[in-house]
Structure formats: structure tokens, C-alpha cells
C-alpha positions as CSV (number, residue, x, y, z in Angstrom):
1,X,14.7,55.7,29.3
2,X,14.9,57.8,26.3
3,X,13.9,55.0,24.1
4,X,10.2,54.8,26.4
5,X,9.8,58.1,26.0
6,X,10.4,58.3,22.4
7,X,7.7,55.6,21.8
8,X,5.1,56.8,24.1
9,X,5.3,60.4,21.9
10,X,5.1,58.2,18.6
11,X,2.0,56.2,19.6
12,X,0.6,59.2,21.1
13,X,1.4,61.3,18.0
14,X,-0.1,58.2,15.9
15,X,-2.9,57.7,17.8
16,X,-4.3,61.2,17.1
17,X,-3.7,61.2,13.8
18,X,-5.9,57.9,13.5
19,X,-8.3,60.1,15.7
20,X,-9.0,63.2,13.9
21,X,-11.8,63.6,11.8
22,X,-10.0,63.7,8.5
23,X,-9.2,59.9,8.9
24,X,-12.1,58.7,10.3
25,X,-13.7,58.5,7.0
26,X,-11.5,55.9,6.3
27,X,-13.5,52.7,7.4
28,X,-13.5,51.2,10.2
29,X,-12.2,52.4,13.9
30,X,-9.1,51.1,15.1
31,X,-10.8,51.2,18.5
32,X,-13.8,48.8,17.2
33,X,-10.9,46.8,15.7
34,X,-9.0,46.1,18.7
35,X,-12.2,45.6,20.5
36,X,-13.3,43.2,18.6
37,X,-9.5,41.4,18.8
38,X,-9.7,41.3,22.6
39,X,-13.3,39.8,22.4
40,X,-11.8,37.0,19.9
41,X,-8.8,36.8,22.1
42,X,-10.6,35.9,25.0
43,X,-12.4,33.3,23.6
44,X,-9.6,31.8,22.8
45,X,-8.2,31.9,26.2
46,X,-11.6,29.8,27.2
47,X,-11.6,27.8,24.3
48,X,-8.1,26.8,25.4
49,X,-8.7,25.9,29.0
50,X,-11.8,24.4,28.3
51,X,-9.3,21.7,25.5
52,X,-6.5,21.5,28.8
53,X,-8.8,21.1,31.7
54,X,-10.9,18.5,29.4
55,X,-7.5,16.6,29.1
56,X,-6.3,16.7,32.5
57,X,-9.9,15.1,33.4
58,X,-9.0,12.3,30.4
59,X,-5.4,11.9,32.1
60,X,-6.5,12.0,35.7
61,X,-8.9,8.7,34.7
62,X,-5.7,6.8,33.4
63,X,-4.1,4.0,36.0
64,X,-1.1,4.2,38.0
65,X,0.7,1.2,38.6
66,X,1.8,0.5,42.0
């Protein structure tokens, strides 16, 4: 439990020092960053399923043998 706690305080300490003003001079956001890692992500995920359900569709038309 110890171990949780210490990570939440480090992410929470890191995440407002990424936060301040000082360091957002610095480029770009980490928030637009991971935004625009979940948008890619996502399309990925349906880029993916649309690759499997097209070849479940190409294995569904393949004969059985009785």
C-alpha cells in the first residue's frame, strides 16, 4: 500500500511541476500530447478490428468438409 501511495504523490508532485507556468514555455503541453496519443490510439483500435472482422468475413466464406 505504501508503494501506491508513494507513486500517486510522485505523479502528483510531477504533474504540477509540468503545470506551472515556468515550464510551460517549454513547448508543447503534455496534456495536448497525450491527447493526441489517445486520438492515434483509437484509430488504431478501429483500424485493427476493421483488418480482423474483414478476415473473419474472408474465413467465414472458406468450405467445410462434411
Amino acid at each position: 500500500m505504501h508503494t501506491i501511495h508513494a507513486l500517486v504523490a510522485h505523479l502528483a508532485a510531477r504533474w504540477q511541476n509540468l503545470t506551472t507556468p515556468a515550464e510551460a514555455e517549454r513547448g508543447d503541453s503534455p496534456v495536448g500530447t497525450a491527447v493526441i496519443t489517445a486520438i492515434l490510439v483509437a484509430g488504431a483500435v478501429v483500424v485493427a478490428g476493421a483488418i480482423v472482422a474483414v478476415a473473419n468475413g474472408w474465413v467465414a466464406l472458406i468450405p467445410t468438409q462434411p
